[in-house]
C-alpha positions as CSV (number, residue, x, y, z in Angstrom):
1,X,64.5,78.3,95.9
2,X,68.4,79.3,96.5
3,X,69.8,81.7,94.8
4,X,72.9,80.2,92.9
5,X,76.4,81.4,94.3
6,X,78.8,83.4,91.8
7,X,81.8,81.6,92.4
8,X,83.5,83.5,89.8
9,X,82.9,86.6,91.7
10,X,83.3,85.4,95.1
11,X,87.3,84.4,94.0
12,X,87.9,87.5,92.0
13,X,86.8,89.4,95.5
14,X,89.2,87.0,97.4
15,X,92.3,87.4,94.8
16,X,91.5,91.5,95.0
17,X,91.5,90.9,99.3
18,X,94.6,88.9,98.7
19,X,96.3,91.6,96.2
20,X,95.7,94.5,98.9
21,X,96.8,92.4,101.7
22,X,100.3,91.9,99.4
23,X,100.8,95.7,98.7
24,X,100.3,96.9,102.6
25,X,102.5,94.0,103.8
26,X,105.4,95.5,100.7
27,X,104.3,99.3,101.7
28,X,105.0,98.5,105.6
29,X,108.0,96.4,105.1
30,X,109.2,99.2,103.3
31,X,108.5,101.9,105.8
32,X,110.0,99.9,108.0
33,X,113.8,100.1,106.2
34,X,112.8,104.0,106.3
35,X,112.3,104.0,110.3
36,X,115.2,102.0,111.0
37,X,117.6,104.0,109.0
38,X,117.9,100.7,106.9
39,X,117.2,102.3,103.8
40,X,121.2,103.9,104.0
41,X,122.3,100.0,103.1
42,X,122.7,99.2,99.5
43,X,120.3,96.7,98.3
44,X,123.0,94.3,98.1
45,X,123.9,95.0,102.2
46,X,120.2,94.5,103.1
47,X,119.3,91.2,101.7
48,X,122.7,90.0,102.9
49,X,121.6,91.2,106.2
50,X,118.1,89.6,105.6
51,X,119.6,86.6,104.6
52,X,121.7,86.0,108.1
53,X,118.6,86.9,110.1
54,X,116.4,84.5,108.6
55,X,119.3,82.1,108.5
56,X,120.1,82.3,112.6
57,X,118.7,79.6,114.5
58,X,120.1,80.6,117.3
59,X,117.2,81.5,120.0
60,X,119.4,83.9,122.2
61,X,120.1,86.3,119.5
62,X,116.6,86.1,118.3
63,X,115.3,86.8,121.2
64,X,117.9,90.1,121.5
65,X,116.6,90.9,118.6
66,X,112.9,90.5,119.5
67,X,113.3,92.8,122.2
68,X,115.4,95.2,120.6
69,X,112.8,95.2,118.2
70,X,110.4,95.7,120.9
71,X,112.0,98.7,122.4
72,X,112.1,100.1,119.1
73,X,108.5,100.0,117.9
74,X,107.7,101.2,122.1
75,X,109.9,104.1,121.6
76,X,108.2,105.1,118.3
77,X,104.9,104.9,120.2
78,X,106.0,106.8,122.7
79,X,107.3,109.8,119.8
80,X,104.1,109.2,118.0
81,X,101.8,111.8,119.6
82,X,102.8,115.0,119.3
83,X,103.0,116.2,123.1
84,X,105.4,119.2,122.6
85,X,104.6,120.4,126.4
86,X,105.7,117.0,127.8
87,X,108.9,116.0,128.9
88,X,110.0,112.8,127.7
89,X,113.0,112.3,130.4
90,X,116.1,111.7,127.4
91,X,114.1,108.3,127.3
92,X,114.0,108.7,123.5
93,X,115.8,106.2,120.8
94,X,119.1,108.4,120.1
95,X,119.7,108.4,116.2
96,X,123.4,106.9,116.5
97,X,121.3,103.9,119.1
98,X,121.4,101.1,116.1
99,X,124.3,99.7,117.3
100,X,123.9,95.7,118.1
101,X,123.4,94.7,121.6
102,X,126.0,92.4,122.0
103,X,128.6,94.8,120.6
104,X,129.2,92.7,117.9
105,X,128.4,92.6,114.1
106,X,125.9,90.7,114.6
107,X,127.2,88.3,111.7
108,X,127.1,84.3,112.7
């Protein structure tokens, strides 16, 4: 004979899964204002900022900003280990290097 599923249990594990997935996804979003230097906008600034991004349909300048992106998270990979004996070339992100690519705002 099979033993009967707790279905009631098997959901309360999935909504718990579910609940952590939500919190890392907010804790990393958030680290990732920190890295960025983000986290110097007011909260009004941001989600205005947000808003465009998520807005632009525009596939050049999000691809730009795919690779910028890209560069970014390569250089902090590069930074991660701590390799005090190596030389790194000046290939490092300067802090002052969050300027747009274009040269522009980056408003549409």
């Amino acid at each position: 004979m099979r033993k009967p599923r707790d279905y009631d249990a098997e959901l309360k594990a999935l909504e718990d899964k579910a609940r952590e997935l939500k919190t890392r996804k907010v804790q990393q979003l958030g680290e990732l204002v920190i890295a960025t230097g983000a986290d110097n906008l007011t909260a009004d600034e941001l989600a205005g900022a947000l808003i465009v991004l998520a807005e632009t349909t525009d596939a050049g300048k999000r691809e730009a900003w795919a690779k910028r992106g890209a560069a970014f998270f390569q250089g902090r990979a590069r930074r991660s280990p701590p390799a005090p004996d190596r030389d790194h070339g000046g290939a490092q992100t300067q802090p002052g290097g969050a300027q747009p690519a274009s040269g522009g705002t980056g408003a549409t």
